[in-house]
C-alpha positions as CSV (number, residue, x, y, z in Angstrom):
1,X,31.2,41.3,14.7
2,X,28.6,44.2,14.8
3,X,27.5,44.7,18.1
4,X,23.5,43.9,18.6
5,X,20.5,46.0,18.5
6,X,18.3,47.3,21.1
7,X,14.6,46.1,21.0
8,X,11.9,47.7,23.4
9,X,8.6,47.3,23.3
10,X,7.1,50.3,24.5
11,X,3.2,51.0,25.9
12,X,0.7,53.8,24.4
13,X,0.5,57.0,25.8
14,X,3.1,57.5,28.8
15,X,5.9,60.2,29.2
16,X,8.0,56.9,30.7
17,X,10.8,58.0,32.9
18,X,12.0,54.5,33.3
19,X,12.4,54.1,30.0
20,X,14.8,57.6,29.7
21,X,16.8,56.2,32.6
22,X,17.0,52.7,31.0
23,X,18.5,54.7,27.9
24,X,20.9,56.5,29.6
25,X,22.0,52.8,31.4
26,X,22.4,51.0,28.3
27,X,24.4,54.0,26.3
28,X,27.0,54.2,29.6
29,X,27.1,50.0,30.0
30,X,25.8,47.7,27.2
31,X,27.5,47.4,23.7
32,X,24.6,48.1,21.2
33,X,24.2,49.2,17.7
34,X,20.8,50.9,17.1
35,X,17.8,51.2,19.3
36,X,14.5,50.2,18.3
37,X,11.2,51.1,20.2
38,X,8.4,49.2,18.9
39,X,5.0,50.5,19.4
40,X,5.0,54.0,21.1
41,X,7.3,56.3,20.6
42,X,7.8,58.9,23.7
43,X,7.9,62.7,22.2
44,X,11.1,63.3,24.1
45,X,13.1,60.2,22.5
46,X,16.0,60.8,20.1
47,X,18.2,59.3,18.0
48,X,16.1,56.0,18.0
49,X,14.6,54.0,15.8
50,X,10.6,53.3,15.7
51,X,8.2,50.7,14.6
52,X,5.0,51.5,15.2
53,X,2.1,48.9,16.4
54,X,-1.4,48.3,16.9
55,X,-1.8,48.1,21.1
56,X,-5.3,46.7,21.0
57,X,-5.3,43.9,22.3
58,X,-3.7,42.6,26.2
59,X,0.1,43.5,27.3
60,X,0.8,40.2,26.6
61,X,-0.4,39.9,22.8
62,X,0.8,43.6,22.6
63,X,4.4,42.8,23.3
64,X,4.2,39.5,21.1
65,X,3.5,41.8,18.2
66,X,6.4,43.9,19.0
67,X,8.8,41.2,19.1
68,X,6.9,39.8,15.8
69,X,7.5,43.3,13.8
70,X,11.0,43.4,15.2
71,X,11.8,39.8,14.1
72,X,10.4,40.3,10.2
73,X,12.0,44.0,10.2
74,X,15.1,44.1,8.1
75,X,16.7,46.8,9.5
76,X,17.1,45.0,13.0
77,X,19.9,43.1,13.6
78,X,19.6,39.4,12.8
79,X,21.0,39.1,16.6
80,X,19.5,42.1,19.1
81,X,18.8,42.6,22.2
82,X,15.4,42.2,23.9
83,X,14.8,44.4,26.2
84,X,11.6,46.2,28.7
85,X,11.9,49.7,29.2
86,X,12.5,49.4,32.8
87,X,15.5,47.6,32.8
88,X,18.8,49.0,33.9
89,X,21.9,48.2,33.4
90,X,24.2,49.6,36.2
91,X,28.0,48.5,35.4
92,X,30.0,48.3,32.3
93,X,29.7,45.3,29.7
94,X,32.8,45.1,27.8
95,X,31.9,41.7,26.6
96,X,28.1,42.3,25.9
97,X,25.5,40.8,27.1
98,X,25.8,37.8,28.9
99,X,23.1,34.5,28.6
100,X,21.1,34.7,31.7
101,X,17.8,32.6,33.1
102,X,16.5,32.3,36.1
103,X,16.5,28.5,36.8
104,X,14.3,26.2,36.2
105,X,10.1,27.0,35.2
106,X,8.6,24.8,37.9
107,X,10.5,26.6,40.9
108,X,9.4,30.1,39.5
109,X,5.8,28.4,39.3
110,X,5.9,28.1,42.9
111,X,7.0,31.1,43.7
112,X,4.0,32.9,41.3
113,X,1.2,30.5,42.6
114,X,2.1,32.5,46.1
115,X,1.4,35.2,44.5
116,X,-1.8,34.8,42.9
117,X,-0.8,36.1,39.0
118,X,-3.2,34.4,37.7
119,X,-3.4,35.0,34.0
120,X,1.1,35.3,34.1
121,X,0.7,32.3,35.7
122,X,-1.4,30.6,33.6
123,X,0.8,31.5,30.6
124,X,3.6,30.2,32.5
125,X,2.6,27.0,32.8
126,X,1.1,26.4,29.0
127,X,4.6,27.3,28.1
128,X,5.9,25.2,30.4
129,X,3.1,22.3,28.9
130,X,4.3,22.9,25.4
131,X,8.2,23.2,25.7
132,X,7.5,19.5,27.7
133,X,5.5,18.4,24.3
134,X,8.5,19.5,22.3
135,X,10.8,17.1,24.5
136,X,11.9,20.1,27.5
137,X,11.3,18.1,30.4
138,X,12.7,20.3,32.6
139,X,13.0,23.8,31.0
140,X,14.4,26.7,32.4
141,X,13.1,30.3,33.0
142,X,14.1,33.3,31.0
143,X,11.5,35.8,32.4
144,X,14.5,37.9,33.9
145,X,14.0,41.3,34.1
146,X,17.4,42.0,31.7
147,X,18.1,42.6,28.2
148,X,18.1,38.6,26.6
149,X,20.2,38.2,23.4
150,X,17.6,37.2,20.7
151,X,18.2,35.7,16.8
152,X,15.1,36.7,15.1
153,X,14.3,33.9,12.9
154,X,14.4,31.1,15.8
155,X,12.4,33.9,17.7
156,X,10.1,34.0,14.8
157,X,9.7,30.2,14.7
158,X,9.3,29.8,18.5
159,X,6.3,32.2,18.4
160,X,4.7,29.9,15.5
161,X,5.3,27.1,18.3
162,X,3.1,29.0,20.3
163,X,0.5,30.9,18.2
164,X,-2.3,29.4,20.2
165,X,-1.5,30.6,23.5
166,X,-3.0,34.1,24.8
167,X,-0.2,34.4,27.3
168,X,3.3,33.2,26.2
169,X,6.1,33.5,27.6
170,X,8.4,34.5,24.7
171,X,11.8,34.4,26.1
172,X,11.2,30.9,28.1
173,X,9.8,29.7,25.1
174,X,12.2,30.9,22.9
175,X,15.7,30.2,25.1
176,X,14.4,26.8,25.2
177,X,13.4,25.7,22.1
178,X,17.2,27.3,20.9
179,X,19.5,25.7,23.8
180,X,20.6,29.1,25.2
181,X,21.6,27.6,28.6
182,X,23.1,30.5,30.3
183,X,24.2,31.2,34.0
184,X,21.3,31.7,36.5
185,X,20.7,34.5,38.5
186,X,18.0,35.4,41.0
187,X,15.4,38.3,39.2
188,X,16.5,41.8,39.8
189,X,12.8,43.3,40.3
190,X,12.4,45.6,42.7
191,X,8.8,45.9,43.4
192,X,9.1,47.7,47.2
193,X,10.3,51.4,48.4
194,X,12.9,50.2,50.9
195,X,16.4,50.6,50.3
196,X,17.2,46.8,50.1
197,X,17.6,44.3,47.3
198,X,20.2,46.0,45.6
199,X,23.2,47.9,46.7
200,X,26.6,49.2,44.6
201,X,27.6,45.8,42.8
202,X,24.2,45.3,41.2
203,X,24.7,45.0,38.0
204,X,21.3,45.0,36.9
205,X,17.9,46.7,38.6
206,X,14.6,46.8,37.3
207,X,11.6,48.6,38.9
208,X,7.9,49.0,39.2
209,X,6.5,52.6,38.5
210,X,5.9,53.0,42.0
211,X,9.7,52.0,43.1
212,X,10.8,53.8,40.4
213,X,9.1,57.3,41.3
214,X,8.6,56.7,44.7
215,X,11.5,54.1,46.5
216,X,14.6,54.2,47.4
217,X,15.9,52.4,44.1
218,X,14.1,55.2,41.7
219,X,17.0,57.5,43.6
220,X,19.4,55.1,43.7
221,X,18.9,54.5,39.4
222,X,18.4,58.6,38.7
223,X,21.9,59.0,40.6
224,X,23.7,56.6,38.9
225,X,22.6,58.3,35.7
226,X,22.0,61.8,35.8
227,X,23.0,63.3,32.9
228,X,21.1,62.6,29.4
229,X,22.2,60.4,27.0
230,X,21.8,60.8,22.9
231,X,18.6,58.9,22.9
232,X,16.6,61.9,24.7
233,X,15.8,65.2,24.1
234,X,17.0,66.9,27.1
235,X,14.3,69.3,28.9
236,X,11.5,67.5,26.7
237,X,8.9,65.3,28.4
């Protein structure tokens, strides 16, 4: 079997050095065929594949289109990978991608309502209100920060499910609806400077901008992964 895609939605506009390290990452450490940026395409990206987008409306309508055009592409692997561009992967995968979540929707409600993310949160919990209409009682989060393993036309029929939300959550409501299951892990975000969180044995990191440019973990990823891989230009920003 043909190992899957790569699909990134990618924002207008920005040179996006997590997305170059998050290249380099997944050419050392995740099995992958081809690698497909939807939306922007960075001037220094190589070797990819790009389908581009109209980013007019919110982030959240933004990267349901992306996931859309990748879904009704027939180039893309009828099985990819869906991934942000500032997830890392920091370890080999010899086996691929494994199913991960991040435990049940209600305990990652609480955890947001702490946190005042009001219109995420919001989203949340109408995908947590519709996945209970369509007999989920109890779902389970996929709003990891890792690449999730995606089959594009249950994707495509998940976002029908769901065409009247502004805010979905599109791997929740898509794990779901297809019985993923999956092991759970805590989220790998790392949204501070400090040098804790994460250590050697991470297997997978994801940053903010500002921990990325500016902590200890942005030093910690460009380390780990200093040399440029075939999906860059090198020297071109």
């Amino acid at each position: 079997m043909n190992a899957p895609d790569i699909v990134v939605p990618v924002r207008e506009g920005a040179v996006n050095e997590q997305l170059r390290f998050a290249l380099r990452s997944w050419a050392a450490h995740l099995p992958h065929g081809r690698v497909w940026l939807i939306g922007y395409r960075p001037r220094w990206a190589a070797g990819v594949e790009h389908i581009a987008t109209r980013q007019t409306g919110t982030k959240y309508q933004n990267t349901t289109l992306a996931v859309r055009a990748a879904c009704q592409h027939p180039g893309v692997s009828d099985v990819f990978l869906l991934a942000n561009d500032d997830m890392f992967v920091m370890h080999p995968l010899p086996d691929g991608m494994p199913v991960l979540h991040r435990g049940p929707v209600k305990a990652v409600e609480a955890y947001y309502a702490a946190r005042a993310s009001r219109q995420y949160l919001r989203g949340m919990r109408e995908t947590r209100a519709l996945l209970e209409s369509r007999g989920h009682p109890e779902p389970l989060s996929y709003e990891l920060h890792v690449p999730m393993p995606v089959q594009k036309t249950a994707m495509l029929a998940a976002l029908e499910e769901a065409r009247h939300l502004d805010v979905v959550h599109k791997r929740t409501l898509y794990g779901n609806l297809a019985g993923l299951g999956g092991k759970e892990i805590p989220d790998v975000k790392i949204l501070h400077r400090a040098p804790h969180g994460y250590g050697p044995n991470s297997r997978f990191l994801s940053t903010m901008p500002d921990s990325f440019a500016a902590g200890h973990v942005g030093q910690f990823i460009r380390r780990a992964f200093p040399d440029p891989s075939p999906y860059e230009t090198p020297g071109r920003r």
